[in-house]
PDB file as gemmi writes it, atoms N, CA and C in Angstrom:
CRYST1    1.000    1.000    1.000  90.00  90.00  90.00 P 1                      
ATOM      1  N   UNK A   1     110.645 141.058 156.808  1.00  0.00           N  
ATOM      2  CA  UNK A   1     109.217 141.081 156.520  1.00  0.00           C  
ATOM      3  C   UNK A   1     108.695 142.508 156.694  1.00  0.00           C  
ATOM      4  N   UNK A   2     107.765 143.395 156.166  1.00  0.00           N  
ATOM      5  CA  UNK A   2     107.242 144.229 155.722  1.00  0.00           C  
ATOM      6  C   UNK A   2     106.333 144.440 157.333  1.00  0.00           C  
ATOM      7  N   UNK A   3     106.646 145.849 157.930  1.00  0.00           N  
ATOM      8  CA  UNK A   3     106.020 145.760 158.951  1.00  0.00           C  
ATOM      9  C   UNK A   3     104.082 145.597 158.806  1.00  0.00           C  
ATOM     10  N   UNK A   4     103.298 146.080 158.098  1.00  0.00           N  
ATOM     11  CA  UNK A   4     102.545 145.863 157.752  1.00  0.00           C  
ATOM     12  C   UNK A   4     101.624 144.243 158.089  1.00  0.00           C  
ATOM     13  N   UNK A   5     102.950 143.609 156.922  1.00  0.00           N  
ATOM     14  CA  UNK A   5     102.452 141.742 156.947  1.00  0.00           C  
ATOM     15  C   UNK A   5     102.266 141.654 158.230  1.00  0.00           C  
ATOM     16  N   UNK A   6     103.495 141.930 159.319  1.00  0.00           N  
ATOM     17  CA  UNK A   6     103.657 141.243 160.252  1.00  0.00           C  
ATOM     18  C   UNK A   6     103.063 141.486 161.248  1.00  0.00           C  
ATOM     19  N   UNK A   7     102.030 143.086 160.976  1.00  0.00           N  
ATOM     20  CA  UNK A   7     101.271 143.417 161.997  1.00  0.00           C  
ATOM     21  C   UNK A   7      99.709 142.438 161.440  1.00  0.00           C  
ATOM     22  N   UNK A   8      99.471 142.388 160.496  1.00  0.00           N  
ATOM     23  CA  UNK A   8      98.646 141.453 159.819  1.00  0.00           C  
ATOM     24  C   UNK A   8      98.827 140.072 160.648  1.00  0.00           C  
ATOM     25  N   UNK A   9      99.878 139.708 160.586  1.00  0.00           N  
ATOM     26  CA  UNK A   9     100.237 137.978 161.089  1.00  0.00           C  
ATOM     27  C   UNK A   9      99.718 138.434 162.783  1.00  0.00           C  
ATOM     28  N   UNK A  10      99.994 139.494 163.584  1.00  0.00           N  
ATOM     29  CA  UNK A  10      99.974 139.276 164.924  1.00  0.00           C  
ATOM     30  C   UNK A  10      97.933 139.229 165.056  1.00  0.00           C  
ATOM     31  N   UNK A  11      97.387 140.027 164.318  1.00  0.00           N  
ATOM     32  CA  UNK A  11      96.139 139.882 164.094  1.00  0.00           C  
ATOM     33  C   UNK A  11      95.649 138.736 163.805  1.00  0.00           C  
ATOM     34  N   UNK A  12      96.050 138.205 163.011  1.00  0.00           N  
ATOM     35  CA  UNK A  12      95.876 137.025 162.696  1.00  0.00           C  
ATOM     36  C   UNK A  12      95.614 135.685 163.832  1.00  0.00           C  
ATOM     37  N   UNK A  13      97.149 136.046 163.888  1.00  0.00           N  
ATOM     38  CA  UNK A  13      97.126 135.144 165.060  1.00  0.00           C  
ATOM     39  C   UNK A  13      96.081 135.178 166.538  1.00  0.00           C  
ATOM     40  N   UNK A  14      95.888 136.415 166.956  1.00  0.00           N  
ATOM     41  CA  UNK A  14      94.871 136.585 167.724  1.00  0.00           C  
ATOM     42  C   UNK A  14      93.782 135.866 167.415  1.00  0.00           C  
ATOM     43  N   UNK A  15      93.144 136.796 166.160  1.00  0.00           N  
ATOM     44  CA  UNK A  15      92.012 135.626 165.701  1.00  0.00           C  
ATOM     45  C   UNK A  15      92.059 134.607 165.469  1.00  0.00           C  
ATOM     46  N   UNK A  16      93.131 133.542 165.408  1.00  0.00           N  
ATOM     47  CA  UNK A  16      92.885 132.198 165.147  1.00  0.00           C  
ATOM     48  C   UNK A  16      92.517 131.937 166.811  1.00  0.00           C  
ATOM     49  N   UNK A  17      93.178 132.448 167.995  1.00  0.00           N  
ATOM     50  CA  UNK A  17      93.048 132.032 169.341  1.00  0.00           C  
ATOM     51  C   UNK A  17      91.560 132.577 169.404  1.00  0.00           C  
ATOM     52  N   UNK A  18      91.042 133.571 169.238  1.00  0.00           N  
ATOM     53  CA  UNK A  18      89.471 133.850 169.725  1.00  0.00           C  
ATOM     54  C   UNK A  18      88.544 133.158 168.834  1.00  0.00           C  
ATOM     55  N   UNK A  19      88.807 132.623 167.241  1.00  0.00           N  
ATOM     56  CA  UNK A  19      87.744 131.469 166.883  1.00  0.00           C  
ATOM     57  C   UNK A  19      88.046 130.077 167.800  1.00  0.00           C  
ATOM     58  N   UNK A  20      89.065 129.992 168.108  1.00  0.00           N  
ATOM     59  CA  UNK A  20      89.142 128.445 169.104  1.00  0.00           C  
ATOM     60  C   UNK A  20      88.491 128.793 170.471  1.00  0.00           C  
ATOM     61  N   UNK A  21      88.976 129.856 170.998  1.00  0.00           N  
ATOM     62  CA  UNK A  21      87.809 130.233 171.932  1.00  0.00           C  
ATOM     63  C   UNK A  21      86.270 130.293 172.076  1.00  0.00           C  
ATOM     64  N   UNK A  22      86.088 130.571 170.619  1.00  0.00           N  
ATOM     65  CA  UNK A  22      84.912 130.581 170.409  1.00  0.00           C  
ATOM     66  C   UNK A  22      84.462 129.518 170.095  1.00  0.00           C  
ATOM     67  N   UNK A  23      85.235 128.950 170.013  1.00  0.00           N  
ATOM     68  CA  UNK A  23      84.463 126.943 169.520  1.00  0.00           C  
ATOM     69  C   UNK A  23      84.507 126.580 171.457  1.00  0.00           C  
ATOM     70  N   UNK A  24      85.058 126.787 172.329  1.00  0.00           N  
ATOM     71  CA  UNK A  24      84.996 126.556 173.648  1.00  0.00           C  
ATOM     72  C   UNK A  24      84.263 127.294 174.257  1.00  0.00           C  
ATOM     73  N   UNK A  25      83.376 128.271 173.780  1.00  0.00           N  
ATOM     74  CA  UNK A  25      82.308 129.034 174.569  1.00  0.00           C  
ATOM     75  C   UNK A  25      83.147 129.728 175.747  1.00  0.00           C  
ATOM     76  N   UNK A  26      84.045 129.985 175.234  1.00  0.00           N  
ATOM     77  CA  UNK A  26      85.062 131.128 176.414  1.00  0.00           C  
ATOM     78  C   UNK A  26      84.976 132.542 175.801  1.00  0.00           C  
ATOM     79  N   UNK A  27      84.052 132.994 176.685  1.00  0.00           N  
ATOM     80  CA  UNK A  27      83.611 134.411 176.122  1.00  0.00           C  
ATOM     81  C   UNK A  27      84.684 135.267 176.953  1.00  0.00           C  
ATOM     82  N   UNK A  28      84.934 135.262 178.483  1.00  0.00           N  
ATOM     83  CA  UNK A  28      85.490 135.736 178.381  1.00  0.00           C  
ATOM     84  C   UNK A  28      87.015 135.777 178.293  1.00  0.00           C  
ATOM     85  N   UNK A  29      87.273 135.004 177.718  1.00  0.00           N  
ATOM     86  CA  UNK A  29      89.058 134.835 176.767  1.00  0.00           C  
ATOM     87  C   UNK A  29      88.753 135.867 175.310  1.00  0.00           C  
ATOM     88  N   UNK A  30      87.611 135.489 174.767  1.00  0.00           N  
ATOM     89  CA  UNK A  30      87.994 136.409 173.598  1.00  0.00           C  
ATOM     90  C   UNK A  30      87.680 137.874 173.679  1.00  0.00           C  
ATOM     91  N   UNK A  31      86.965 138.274 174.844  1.00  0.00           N  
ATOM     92  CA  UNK A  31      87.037 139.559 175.226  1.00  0.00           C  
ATOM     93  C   UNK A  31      88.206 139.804 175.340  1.00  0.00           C  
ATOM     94  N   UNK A  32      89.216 139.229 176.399  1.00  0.00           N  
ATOM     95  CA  UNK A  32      90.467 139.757 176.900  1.00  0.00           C  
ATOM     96  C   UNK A  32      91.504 139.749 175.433  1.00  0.00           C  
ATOM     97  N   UNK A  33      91.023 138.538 174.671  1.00  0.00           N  
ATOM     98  CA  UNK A  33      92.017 138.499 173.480  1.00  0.00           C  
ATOM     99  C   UNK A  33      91.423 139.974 172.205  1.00  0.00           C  
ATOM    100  N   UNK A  34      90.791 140.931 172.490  1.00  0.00           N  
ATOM    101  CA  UNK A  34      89.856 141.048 171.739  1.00  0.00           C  
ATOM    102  C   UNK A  34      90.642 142.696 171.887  1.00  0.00           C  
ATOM    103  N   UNK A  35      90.659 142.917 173.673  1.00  0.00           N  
ATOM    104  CA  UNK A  35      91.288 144.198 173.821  1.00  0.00           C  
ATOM    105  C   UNK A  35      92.551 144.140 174.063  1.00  0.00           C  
ATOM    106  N   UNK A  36      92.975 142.926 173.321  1.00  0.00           N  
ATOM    107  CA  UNK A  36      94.460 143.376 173.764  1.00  0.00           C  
ATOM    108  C   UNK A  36      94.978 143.563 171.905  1.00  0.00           C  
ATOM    109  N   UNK A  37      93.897 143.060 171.162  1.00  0.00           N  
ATOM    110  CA  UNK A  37      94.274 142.462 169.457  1.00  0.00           C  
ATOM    111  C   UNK A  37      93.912 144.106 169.607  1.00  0.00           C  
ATOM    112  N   UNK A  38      92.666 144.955 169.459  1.00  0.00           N  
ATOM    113  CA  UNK A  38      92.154 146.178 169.031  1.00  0.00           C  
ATOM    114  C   UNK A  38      92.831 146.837 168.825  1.00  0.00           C  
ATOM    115  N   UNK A  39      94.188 147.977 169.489  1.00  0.00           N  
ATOM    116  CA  UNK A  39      95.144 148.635 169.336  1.00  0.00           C  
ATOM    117  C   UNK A  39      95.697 148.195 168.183  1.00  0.00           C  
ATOM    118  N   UNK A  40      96.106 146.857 167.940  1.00  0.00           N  
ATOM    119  CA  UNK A  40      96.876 146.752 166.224  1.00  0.00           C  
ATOM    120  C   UNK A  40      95.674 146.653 165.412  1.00  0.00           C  
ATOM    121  N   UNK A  41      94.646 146.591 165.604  1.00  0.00           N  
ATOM    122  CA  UNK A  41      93.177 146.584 164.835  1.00  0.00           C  
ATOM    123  C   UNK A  41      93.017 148.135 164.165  1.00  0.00           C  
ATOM    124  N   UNK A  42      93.411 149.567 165.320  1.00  0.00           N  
ATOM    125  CA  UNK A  42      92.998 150.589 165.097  1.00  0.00           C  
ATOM    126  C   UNK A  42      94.146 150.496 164.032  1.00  0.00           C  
ATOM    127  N   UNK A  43      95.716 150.713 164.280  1.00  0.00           N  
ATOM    128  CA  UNK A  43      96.620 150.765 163.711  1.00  0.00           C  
ATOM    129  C   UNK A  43      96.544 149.916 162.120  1.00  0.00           C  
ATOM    130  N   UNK A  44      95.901 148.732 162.221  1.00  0.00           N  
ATOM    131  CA  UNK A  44      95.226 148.065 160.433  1.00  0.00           C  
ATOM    132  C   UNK A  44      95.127 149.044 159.824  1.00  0.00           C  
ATOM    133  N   UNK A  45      94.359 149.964 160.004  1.00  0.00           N  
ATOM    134  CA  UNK A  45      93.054 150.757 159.246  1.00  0.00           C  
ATOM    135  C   UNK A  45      93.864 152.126 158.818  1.00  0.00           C  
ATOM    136  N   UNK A  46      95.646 152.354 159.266  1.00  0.00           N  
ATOM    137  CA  UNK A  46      95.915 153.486 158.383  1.00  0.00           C  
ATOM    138  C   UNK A  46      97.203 152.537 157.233  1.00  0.00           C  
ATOM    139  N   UNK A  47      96.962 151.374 157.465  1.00  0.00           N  
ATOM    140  CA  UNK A  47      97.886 150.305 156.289  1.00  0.00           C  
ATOM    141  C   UNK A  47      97.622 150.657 155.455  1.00  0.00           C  
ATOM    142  N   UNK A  48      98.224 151.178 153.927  1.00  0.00           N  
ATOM    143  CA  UNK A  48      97.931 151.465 152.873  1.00  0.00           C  
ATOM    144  C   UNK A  48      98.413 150.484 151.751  1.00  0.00           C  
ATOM    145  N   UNK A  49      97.668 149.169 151.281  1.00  0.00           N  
ATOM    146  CA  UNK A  49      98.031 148.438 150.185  1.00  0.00           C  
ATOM    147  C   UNK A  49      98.946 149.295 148.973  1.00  0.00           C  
ATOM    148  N   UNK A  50      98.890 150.114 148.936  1.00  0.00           N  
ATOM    149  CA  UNK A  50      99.409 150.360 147.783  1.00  0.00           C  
ATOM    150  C   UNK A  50     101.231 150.970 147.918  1.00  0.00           C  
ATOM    151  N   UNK A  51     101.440 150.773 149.666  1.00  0.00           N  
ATOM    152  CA  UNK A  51     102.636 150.814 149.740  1.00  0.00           C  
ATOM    153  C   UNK A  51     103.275 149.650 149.603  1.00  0.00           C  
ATOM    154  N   UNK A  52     102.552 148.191 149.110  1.00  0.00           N  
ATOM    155  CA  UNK A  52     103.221 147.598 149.384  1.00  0.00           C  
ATOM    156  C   UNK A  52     103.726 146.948 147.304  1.00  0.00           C  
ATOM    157  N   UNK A  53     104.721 145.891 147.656  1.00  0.00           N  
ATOM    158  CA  UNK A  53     104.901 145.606 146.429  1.00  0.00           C  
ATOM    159  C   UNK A  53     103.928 144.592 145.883  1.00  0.00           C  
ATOM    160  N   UNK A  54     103.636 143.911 144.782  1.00  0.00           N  
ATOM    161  CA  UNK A  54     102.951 142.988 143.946  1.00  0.00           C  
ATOM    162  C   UNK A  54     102.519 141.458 145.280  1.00  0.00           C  
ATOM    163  N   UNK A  55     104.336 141.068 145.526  1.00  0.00           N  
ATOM    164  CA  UNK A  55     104.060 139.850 146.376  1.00  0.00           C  
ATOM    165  C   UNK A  55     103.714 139.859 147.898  1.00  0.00           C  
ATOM    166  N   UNK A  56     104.248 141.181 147.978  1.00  0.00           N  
ATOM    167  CA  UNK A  56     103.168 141.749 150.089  1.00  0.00           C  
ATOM    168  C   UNK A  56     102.125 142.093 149.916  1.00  0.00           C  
ATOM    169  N   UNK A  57     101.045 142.523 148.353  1.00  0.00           N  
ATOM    170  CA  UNK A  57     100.351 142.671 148.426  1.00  0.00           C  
ATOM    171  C   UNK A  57      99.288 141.418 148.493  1.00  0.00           C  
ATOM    172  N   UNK A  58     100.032 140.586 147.425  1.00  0.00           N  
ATOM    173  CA  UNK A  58      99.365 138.933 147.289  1.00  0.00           C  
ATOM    174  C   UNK A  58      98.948 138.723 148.793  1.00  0.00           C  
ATOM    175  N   UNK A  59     100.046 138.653 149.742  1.00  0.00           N  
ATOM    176  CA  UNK A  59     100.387 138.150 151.047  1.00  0.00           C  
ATOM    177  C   UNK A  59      99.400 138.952 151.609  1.00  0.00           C  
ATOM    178  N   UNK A  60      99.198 139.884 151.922  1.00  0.00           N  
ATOM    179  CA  UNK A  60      97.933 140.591 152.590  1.00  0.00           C  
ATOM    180  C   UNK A  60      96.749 140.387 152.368  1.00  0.00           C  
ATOM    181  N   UNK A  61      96.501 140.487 150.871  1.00  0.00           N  
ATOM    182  CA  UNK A  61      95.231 139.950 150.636  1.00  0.00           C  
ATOM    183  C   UNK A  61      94.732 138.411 151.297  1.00  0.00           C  
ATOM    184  N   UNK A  62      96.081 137.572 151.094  1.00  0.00           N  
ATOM    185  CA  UNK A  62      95.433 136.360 151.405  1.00  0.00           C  
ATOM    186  C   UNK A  62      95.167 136.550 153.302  1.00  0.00           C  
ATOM    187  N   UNK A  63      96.002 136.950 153.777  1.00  0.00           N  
ATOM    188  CA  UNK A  63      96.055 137.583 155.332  1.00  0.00           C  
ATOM    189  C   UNK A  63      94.405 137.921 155.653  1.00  0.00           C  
ATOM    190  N   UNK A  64      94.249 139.220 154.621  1.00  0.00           N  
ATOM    191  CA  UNK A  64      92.995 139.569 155.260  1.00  0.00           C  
ATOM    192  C   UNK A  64      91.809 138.481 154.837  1.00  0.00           C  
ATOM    193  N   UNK A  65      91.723 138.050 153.811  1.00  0.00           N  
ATOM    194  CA  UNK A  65      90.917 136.839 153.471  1.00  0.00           C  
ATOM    195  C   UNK A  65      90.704 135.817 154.573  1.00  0.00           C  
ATOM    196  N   UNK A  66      91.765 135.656 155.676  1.00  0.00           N  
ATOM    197  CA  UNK A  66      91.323 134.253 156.376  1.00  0.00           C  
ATOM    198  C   UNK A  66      90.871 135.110 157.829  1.00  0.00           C  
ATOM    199  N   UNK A  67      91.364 136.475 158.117  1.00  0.00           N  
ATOM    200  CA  UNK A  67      91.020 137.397 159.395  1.00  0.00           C  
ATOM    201  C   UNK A  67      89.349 137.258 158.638  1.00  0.00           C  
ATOM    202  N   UNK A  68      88.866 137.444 157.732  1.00  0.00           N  
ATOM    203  CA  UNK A  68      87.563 137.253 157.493  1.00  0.00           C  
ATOM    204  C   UNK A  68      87.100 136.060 157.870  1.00  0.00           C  
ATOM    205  N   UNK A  69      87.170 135.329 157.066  1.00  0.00           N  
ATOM    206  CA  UNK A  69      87.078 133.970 157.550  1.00  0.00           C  
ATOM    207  C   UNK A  69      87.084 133.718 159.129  1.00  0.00           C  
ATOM    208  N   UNK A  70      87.975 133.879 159.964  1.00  0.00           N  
ATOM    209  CA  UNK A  70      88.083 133.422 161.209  1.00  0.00           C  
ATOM    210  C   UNK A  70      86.816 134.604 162.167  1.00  0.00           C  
ATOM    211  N   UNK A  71      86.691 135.644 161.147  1.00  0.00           N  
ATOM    212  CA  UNK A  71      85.394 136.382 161.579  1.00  0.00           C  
ATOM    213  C   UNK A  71      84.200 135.498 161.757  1.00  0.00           C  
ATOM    214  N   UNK A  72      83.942 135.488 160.782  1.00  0.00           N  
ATOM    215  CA  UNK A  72      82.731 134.510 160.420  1.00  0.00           C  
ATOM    216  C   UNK A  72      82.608 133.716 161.289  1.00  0.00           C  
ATOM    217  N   UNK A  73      83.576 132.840 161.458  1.00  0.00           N  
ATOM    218  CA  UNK A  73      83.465 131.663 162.443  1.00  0.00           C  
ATOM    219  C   UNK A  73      83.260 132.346 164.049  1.00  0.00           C  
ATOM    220  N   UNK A  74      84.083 132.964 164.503  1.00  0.00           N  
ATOM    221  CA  UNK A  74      83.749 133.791 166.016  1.00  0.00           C  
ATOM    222  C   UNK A  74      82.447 134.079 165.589  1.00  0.00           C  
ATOM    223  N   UNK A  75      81.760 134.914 165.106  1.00  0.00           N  
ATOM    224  CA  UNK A  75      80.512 135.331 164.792  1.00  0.00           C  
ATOM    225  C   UNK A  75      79.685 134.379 165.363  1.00  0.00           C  
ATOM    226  N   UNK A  76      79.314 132.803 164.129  1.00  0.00           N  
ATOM    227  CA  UNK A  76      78.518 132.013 163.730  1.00  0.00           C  
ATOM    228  C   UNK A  76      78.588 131.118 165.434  1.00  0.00           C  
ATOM    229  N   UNK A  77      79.694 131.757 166.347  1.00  0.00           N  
ATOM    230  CA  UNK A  77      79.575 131.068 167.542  1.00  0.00           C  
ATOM    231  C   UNK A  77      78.746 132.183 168.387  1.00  0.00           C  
ATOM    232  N   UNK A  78      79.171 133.624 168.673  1.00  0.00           N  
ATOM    233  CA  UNK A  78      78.915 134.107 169.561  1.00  0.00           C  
ATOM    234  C   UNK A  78      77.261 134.531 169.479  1.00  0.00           C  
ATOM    235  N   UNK A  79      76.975 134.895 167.847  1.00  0.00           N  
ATOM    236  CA  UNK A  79      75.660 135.209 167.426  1.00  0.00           C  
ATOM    237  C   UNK A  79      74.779 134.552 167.794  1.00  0.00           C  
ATOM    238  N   UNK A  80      74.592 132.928 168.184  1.00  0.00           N  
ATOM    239  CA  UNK A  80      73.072 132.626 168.767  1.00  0.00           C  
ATOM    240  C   UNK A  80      73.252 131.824 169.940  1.00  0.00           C  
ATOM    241  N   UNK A  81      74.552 132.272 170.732  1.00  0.00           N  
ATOM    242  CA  UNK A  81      74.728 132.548 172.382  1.00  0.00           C  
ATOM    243  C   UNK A  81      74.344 133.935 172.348  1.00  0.00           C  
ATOM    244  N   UNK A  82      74.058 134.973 172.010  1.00  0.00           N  
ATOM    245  CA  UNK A  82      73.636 136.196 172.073  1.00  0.00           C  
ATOM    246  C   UNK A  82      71.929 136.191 171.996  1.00  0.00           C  
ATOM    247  N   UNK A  83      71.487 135.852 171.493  1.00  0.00           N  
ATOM    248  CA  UNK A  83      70.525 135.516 170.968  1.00  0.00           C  
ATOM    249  C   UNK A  83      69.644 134.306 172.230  1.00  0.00           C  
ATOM    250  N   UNK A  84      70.052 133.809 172.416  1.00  0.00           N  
ATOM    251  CA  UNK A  84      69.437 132.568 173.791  1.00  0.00           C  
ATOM    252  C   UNK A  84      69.975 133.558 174.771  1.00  0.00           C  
ATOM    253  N   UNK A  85      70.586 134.533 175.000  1.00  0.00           N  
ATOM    254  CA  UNK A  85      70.866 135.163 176.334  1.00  0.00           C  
ATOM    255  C   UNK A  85      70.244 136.438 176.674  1.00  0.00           C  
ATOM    256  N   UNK A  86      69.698 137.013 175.204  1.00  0.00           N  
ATOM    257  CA  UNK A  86      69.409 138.399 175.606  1.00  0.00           C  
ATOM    258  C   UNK A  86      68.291 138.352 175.889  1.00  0.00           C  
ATOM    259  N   UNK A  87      67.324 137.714 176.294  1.00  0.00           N  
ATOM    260  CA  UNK A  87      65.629 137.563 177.086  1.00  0.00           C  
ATOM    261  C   UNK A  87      66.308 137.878 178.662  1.00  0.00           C  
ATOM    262  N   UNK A  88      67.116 136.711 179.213  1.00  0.00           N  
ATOM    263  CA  UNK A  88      67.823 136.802 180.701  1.00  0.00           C  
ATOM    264  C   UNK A  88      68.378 138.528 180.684  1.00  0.00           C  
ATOM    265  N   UNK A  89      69.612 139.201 179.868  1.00  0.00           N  
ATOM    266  CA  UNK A  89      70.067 140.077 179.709  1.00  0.00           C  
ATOM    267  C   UNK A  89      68.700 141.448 180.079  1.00  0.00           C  
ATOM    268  N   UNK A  90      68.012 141.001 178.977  1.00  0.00           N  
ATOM    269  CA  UNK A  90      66.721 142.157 179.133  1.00  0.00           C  
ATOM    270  C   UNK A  90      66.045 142.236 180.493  1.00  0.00           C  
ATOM    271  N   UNK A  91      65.897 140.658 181.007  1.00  0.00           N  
ATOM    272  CA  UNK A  91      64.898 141.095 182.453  1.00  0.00           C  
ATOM    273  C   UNK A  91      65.777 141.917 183.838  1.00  0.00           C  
ATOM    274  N   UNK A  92      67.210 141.246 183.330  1.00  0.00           N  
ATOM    275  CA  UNK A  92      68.145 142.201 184.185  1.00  0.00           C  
ATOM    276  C   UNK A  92      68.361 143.524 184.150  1.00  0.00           C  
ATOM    277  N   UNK A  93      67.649 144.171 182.678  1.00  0.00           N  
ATOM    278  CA  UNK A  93      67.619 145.501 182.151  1.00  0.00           C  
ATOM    279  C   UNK A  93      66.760 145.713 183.134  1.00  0.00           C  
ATOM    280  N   UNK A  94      65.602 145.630 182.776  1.00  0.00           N  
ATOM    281  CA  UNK A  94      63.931 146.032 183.180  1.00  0.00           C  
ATOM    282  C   UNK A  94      64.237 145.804 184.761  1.00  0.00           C  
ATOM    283  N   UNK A  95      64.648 144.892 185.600  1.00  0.00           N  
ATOM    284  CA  UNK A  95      64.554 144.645 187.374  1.00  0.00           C  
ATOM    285  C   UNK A  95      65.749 144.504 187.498  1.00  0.00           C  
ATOM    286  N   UNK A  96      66.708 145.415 187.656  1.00  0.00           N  
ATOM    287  CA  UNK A  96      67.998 145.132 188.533  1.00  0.00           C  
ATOM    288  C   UNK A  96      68.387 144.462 189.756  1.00  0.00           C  
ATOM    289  N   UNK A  97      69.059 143.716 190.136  1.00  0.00           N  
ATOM    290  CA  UNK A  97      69.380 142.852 191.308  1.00  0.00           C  
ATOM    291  C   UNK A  97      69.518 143.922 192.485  1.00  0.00           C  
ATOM    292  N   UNK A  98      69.189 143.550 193.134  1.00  0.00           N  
ATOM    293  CA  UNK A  98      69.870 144.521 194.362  1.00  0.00           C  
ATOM    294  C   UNK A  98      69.438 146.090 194.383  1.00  0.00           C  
ATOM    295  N   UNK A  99      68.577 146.209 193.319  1.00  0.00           N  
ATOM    296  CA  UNK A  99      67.839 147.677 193.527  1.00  0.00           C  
ATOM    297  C   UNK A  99      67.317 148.178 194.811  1.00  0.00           C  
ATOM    298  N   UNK A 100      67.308 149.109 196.071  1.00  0.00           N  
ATOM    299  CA  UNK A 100      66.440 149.255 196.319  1.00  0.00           C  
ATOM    300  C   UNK A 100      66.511 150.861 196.397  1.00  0.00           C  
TER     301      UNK A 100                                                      
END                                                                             
């Protein structure tokens, strides 16, 4: 297999574990899954499609098509737990605990 795909598949696979996380409101699992995926995340971004042939390219495309997808879904979870939390978040901005 084409090192590329298979760095694709380990991404992948991450994100399928942090959208299930994210259907369990385990925030912090997909943090930890999040910095450990990033390093092959930075490494994605010098992949060049056009090294690959016709059918690794098929295969990637469909790869990155569902890493989208499984975006979306982490998103559509974490986005309005973000959203109901950042009023609490803000007053902790404005009055810190334990200030004196």
């Amino acid at each position: 297999m084409n090192d590329d795909l298979a760095l694709l598949g380990r991404i992948g696979e991450a994100h399928r574990r942090m959208a299930e996380m994210a259907d369990a409101l385990d925030w912090d699992g997909i943090v930890e899954e999040w910095e450990s995926v990033y390093p092959a995340i930075t490494e994605l971004r010098q992949v060049s499609l056009d090294r690959m042939t016709g059918g690794e390219r098929d295969q990637a495309t469909r790869q990155i098509a569902e890493l989208v997808e499984l975006q979306k879904r982490i998103s559509a979870r974490i986005t309005p737990w973000m959203e109901q939390v950042r009023p609490l978040l803000e007053t902790f901005r404005k009055y810190p605990l334990g200030g004196d």
